[in-house]
C-alpha positions in Angstrom: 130.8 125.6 120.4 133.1 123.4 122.2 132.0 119.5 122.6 132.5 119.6 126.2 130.6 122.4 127.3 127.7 121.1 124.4 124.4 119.5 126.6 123.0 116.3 125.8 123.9 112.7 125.5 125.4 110.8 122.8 124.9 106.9 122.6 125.1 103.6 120.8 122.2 101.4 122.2 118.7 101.7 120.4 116.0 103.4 122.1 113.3 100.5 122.5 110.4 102.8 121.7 111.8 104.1 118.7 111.0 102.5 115.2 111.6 104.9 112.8 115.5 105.6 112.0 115.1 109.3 112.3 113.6 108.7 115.8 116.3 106.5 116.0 119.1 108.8 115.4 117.3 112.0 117.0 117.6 110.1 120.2 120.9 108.8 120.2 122.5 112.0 118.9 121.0 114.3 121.7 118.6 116.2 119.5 115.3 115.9 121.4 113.8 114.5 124.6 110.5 112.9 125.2 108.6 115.1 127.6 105.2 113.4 127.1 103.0 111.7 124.7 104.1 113.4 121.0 105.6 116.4 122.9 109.7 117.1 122.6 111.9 119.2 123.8 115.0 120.3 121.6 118.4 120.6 122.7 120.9 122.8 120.7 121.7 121.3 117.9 118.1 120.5 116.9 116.8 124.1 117.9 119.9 124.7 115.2 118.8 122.9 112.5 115.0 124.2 112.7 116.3 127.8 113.0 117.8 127.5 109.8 114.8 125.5 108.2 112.7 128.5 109.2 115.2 131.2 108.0 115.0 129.1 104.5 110.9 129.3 104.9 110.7 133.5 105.8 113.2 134.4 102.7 110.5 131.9 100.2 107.7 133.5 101.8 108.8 137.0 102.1 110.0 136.4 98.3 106.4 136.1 97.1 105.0 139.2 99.1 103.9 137.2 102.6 103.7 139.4 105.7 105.6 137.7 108.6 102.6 138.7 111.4 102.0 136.1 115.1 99.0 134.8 116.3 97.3 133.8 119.5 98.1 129.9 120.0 95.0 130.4 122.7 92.2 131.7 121.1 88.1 131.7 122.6 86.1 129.3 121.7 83.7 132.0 119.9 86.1 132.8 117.0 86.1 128.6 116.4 82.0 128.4 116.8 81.9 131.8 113.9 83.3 129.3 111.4 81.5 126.4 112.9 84.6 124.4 113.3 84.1 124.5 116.9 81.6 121.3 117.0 82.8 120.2 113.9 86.2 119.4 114.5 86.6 116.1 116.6 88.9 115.8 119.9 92.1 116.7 118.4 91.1 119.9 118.6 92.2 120.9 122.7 89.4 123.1 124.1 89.3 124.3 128.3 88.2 127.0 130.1 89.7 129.7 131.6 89.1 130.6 135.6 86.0 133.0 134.4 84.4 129.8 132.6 85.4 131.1 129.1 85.5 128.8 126.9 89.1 129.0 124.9 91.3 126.4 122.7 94.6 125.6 122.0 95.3 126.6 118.5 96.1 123.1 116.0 95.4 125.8 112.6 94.8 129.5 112.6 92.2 130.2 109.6 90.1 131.7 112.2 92.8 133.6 113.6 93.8 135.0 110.1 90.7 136.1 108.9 89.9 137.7 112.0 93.5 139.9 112.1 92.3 140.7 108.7 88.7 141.3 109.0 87.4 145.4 109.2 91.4 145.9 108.1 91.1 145.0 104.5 87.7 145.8 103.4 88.3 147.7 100.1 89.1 145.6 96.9 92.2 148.0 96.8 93.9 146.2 99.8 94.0 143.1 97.9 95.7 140.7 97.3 98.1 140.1 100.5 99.2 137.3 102.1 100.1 137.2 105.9 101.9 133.9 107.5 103.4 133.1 111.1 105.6 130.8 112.4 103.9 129.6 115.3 103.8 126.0 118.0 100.6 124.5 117.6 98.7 121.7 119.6 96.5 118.8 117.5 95.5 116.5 120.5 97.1 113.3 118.2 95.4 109.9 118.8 98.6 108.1 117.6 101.5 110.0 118.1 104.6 107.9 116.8 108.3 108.1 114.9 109.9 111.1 117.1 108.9 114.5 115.4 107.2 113.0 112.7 104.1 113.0 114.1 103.6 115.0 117.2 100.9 116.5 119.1 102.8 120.1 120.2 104.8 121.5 116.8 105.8 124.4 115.4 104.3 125.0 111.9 104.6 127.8 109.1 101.1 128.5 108.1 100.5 131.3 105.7 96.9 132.5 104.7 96.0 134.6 100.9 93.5 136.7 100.8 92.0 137.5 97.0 88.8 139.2 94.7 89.0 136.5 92.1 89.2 133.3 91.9 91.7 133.3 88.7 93.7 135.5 91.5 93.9 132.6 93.8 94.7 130.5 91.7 97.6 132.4 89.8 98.9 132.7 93.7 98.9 129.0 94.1 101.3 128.4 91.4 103.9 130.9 93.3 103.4 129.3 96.8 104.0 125.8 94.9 107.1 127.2 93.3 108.1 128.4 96.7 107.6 125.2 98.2 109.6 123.4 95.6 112.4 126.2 96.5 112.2 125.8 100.2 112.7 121.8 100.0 115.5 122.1 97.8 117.0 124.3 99.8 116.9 121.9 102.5 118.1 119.5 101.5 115.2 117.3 99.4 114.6 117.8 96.0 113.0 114.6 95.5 110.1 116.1 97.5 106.7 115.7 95.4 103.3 117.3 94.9 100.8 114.9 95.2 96.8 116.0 94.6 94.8 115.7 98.3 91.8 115.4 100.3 91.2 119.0 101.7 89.4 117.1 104.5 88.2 119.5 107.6 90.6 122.5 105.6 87.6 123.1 103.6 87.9 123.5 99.8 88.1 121.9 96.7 91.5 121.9 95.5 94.6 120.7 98.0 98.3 119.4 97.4 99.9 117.6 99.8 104.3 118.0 99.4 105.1 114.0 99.8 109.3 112.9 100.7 108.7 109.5 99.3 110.3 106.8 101.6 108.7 103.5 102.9 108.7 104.8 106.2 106.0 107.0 105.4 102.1 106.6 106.6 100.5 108.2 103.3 99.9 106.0 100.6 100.5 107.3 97.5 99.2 106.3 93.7 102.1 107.9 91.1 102.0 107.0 87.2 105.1 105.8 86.2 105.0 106.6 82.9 108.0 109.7 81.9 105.5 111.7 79.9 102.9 111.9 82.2 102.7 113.9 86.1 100.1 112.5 87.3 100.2 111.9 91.4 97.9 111.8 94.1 97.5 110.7 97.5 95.2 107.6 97.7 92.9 108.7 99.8 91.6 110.7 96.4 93.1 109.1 93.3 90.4 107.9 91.0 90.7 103.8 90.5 90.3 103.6 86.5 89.6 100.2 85.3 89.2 97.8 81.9 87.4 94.8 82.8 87.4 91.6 80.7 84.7 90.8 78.7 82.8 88.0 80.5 80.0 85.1 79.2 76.8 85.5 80.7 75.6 83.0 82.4 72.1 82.0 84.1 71.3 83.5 87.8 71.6 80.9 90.1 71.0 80.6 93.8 73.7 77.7 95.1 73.9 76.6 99.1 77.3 78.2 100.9 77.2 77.3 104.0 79.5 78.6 106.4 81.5 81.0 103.5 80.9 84.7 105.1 84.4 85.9 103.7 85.6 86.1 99.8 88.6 83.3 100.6 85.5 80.8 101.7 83.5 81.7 98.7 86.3 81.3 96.0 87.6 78.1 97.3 83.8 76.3 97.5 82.9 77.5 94.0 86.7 77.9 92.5 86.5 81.2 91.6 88.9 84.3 91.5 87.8 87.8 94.1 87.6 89.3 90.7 84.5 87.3 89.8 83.2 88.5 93.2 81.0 91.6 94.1 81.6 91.7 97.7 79.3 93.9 100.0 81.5 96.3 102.5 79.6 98.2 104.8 79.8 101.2 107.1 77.1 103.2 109.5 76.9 106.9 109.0 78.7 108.2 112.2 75.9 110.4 113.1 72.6 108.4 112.1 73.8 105.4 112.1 72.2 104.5 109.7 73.4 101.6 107.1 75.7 101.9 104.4 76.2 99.4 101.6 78.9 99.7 99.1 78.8 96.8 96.3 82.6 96.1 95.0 84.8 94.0 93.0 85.7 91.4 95.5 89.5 91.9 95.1 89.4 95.9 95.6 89.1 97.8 98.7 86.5 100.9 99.3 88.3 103.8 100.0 86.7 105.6 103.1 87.7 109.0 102.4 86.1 109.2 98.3 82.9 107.4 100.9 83.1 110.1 103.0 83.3 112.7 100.6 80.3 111.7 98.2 78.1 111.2 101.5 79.1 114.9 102.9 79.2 112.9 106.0 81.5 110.4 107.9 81.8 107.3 108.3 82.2 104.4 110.5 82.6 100.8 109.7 79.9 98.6 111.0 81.1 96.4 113.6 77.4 94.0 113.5 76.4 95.3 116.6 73.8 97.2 115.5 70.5 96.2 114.7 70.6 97.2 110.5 68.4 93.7 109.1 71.6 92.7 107.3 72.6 89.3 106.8 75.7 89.8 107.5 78.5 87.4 105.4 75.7 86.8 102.6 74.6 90.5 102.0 73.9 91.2 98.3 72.0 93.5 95.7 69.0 91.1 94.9 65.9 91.1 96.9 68.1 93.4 99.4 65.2 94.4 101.8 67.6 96.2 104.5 67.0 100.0 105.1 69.9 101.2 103.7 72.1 103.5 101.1 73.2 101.3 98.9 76.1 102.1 96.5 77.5 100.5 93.6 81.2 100.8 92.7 82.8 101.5 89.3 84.8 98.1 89.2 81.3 96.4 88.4 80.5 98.3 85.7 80.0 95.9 82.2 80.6 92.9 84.6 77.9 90.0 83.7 79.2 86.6 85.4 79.8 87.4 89.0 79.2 86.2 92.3 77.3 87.7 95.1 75.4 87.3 98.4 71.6 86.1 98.3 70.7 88.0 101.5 70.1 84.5 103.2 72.2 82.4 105.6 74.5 80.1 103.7 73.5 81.0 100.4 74.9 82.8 97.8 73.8 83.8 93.7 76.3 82.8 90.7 75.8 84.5 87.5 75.1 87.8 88.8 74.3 90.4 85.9 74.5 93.5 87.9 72.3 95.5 84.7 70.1 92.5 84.0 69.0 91.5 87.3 68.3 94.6 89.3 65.3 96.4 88.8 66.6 99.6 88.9 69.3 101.9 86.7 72.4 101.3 88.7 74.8 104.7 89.0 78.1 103.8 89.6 80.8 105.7 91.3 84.7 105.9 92.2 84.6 104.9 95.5 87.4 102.0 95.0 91.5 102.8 96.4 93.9 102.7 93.4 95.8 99.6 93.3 99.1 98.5 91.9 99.2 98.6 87.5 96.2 99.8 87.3 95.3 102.5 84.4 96.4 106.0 85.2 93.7 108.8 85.1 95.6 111.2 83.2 97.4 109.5 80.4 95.3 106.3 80.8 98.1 103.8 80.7 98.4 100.5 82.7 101.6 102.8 84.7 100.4 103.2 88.3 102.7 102.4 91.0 102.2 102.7 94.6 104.6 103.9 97.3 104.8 105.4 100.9 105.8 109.1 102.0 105.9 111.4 104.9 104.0 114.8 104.5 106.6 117.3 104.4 104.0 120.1 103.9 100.7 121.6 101.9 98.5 124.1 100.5 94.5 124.0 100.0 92.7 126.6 97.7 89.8 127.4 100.4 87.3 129.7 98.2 84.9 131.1 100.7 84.8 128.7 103.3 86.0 131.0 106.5 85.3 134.4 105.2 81.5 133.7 104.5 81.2 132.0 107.7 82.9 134.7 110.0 81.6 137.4 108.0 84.5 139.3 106.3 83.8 141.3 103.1 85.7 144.3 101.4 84.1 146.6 98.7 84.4 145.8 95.3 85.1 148.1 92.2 81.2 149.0 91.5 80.4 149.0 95.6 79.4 145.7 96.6 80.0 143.4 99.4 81.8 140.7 98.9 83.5 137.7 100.5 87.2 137.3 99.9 88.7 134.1 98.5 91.0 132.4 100.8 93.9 129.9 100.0 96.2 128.7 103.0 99.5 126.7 103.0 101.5 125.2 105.7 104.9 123.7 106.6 105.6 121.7 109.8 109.2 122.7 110.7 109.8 119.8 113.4 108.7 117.0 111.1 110.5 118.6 108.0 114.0 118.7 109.6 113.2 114.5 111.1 111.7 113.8 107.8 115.1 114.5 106.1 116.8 112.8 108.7 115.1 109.7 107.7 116.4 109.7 103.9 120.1 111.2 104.5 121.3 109.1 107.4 123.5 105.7 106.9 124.0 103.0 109.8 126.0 105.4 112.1 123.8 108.8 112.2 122.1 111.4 110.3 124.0 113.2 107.0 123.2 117.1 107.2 122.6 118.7 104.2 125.1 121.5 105.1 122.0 124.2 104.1 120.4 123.2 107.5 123.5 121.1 109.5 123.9 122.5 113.3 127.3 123.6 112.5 129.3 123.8 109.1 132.6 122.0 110.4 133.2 119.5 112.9 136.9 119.1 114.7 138.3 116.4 116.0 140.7 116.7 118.3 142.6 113.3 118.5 144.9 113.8 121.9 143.7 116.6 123.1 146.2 116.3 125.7 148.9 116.9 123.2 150.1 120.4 123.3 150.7 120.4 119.5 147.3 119.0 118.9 145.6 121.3 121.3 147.4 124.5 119.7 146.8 123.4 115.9 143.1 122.5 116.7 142.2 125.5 118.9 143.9 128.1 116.3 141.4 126.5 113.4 138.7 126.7 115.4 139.2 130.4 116.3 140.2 131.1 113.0 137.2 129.5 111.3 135.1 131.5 113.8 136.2 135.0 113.0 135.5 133.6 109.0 132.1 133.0 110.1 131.9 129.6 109.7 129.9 127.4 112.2 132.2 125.4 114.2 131.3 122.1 116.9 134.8 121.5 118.7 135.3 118.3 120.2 138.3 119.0 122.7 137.1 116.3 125.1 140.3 113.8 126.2 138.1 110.7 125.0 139.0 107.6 122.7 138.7 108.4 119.4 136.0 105.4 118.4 134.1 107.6 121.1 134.7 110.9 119.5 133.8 109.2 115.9 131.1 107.9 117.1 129.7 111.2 118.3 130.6 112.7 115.1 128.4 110.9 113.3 125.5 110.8 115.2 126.0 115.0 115.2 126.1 114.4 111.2 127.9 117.8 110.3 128.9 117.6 106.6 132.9 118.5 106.8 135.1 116.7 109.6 138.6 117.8 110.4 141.0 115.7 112.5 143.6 116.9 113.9 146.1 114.1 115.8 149.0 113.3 116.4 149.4 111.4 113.2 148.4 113.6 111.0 150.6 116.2 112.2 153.0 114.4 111.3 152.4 114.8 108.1 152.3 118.3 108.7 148.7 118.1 108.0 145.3 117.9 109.1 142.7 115.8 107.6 139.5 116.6 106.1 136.3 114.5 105.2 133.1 114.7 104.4 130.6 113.2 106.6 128.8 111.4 103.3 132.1 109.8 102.3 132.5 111.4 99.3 135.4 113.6 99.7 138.6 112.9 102.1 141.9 115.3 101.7 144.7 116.4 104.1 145.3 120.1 104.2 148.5 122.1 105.1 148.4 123.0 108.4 149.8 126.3 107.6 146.7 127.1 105.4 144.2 124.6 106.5 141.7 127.5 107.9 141.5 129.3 104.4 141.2 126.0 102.5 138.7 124.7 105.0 136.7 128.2 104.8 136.9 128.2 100.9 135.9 124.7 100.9 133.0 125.5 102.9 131.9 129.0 101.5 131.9 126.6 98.3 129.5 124.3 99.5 127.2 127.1 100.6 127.4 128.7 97.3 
């Protein structure tokens, strides 16, 4: 591909509505243009680069058994209201009509697509297992579309679905797919990628793993032990908060005037007390009922909606005090509580015997607070608390959790019977029975993957390819194209390199070479060779690497072989 015939713009000035340096450098290199809210489109060399990331995902796939099959990305409405996902899924899900008033939707996740391609096909336990996946664009109406292709609301995504008898089955499946998953971001270019344990949310199941590229530029919070010996990692929307509270003196329940102290700041500063020594009240309305919520916790933690959420089997809003709920709001606590509503107690209060709380009256609050003395009732407590910084690890249960940031490269959900109950699919087993197959599903978002390594291989000037996934393998520079002997020397390479079958971007434009440096780097292609005026007078042309770690002249006379081996070598 020659430079000058190449489409797309190439510039210095930072896009205004770009933050992250992916977006950044996705912009200003001519990779993508905004159509509309969280919808691209991709000019050649990011249509390159996402080719090859989803060669790299079929070879994985097809490597543990998948079946490469396409579905509908409009499906009816009725395949949706079979699983019951139709009214249960909010308004990212895109549903319209078509002109005969039937009711369709724009694909965001294709279980109910897969199980219906496989329903009445497989229905003897000898056409099991199998595992069928597409590569497919998908719509998820986003409410917050941001960073470029990092979060979008049109994307093409590699979703694969497994079909098994057993659970055991499913589960020995799993481990390949993680493997493969493991494989595929290696191949790309990201090794550091990590599995993290998830919230299934509306997937359905019970166990999930979310593939995390840690980098503050991530939205996903993540709680990681530190500790060598131990792998424990999970995204903190799940990861149990394990605490070791201090051993306390009790001290006498008293009821002391507060006024105007609704917030944990106003109450520690009045009575000179740590959030620690605090059982705050945080609460939330059930989204449908609305109907209270109260969730007693340490006053320096945080509840975690999502571990709310999931012990309810319902969602959650917060409460904003707009509704009428009989709570006193800013002095709400356990004792002679007489507000309709469920009322929770979290795990960071258990053994705690000197606290401070709310006396469910207007400017007053209780010191002393014995959560198992002073409440008539047993108390049950639950995780419902986010993990915070040096707090005990669950697994090896040392002080060794850190916390850190990372983009969602991709993930994979064990889904049990959730779809194939609900939409009726069963197969005959050994003895003649109907049963239900066990479903497991795991998916790759190819736009986001290829940004997502953008953001950690880049440096102040553009984006560093891995070369497993670069647009093109080599990128010439033609210093003076005007020169004849330039011109002859650079167009002979480039030919040359071509018939070796290595991936050439040209750049024969008669530009300044800042210009044509420039452009290099924001096109990011791991080997560089310029060819000038200067160099040929060394009889020579000169060959870097885009990452700085490698700069030689080569003969002219063999610089095509050496540049191919060179190349061939990096592939290898």
């Amino acid at each position: 591909m020659k430079l000058s015939n190449l489409l797309g713009q190439r510039f210095k000035e930072k896009p205004a509505e770009c933050k992250l340096d992916s977006h950044v450098f996705l912009v200003r290199g001519g990779y993508i243009k905004q159509v509309g809210e969280g919808i691209f489109s991709m000019f050649m060399p990011m249509k390159r680069i996402t080719k090859k990331i989803e060669n790299i995902i079929r070879e994985e796939m097809d490597a543990i058994g998948g079946q490469e099959v396409m579905f509908p990305v409009v499906m009816p409405a009725t395949l949706w209201e079979e699983s019951g996902r139709y009214s249960a899924v909010g308004s990212e899900l895109l549903r319209c009509q078509d002109r005969g008033g039937s009711k369709l939707v724009l694909g965001m996740t294709h279980e109910e697509a897969a199980v219906h391609l496989a329903r009445n096909t497989a229905s003897s336990y000898i056409n099991f297992p199998f595992m069928i996946y597409q590569i497919q664009t998908k719509f998820r109406d986003e409410p917050r579309s941001r960073g470029g292709l990092i979060r979008v609301r049109e994307f093409t995504m590699k979703d694969a679905y497994s079909f098994h008898t057993s659970q055991q089955d499913l589960e020995d499946y799993y481990k390949k797919c993680h493997k493969a998953y493991e494989n595929i971001f290696a191949r790309v270019g990201v090794p550091e990628v990590i599995s993290v344990q998830s919230d299934s949310g509306m997937m359905g199941g019970k166990v999930a793993h979310e593939f995390m590229l840690v980098t503050d530029a991530g939205e996903d919070k993540l709680v990681v032990c530190q500790n060598e010996e131990c792998d424990f990692r999970a995204n903190m929307e799940i990861a149990e908060c394990v605490f070791e509270n201090e051993p306390q003196q009790a001290a006498d329940l008293t009821k002391v005037h507060t006024p105007n102290t609704k917030t944990i700041d106003d109450i520690c500063k009045l009575l000179n007390v740590t959030p620690d020594k605090t059982a705050k009240a945080v609460i939330f309305l059930k989204k449908e009922s609305l109907e209270p919520v109260i969730v007693f916790i340490r006053g320096d933690l945080d509840v975690n909606d999502i571990k709310l959420r999931n012990f309810l089997h319902e969602e959650v809003i917060p409460d904003d005090n707009t509704t009428e709920t009989g709570i006193t709001y800013g002095f709400v606590g356990p004792i002679n509580l007489t507000a309709k509503a469920t009322v929770l107690f979290d795990s960071s209060l258990k053994g705690l015997t000197n606290l401070v709380c709310g006396a469910n009256e207007v400017d007053y609050h209780y010191t002393g607070f014995n959560p198992e003395r002073d409440l008539d009732t047993t108390i049950e407590y639950h995780d419902l608390s986010k993990a915070f910084e040096g707090c005990i690890c669950p697994k090896c249960r040392k002080k060794t959790i850190r916390l850190c940031r990372g983009i969602e490269v991709g993930n994979i959900f064990q889904l049990g019977t959730k779809y194939t109950e609900s939409m009726n699919m069963q197969y005959i087993d050994k003895d003649g029975n109907l049963q239900n197959p066990i479903m497991g599903c795991y998916g790759i978002g190819v736009g986001r993957l290829a940004a997502s390594v953008c953001e950690v291989r880049h440096d102040d000037y553009g984006p560093i390819w891995p070369i497993s996934i670069a647009p093109w393998h080599v990128h010439i520079c033609a210093i003076r194209a005007d020169d004849p002997q330039v011109s002859e020397v650079a167009n002979n390479i480039y030919n040359e390199l071509q018939k070796n079958h290595i991936e050439v971007i040209f750049d024969d434009r008669d530009v300044r070479p800042g210009v044509m440096f420039n452009d290099a780097d924001l096109l990011g292609v791991p080997v560089r060779v310029t060819v000038s005026p200067k160099t040929l007078k060394r009889n020579a042309v000169e060959v870097v690497f885009r990452d700085k770690s490698f700069s030689q002249d080569f003969p002219t006379s063999s610089a095509s072989a050496d540049i191919t081996a060179l190349v061939n070598s990096l592939l290898s």
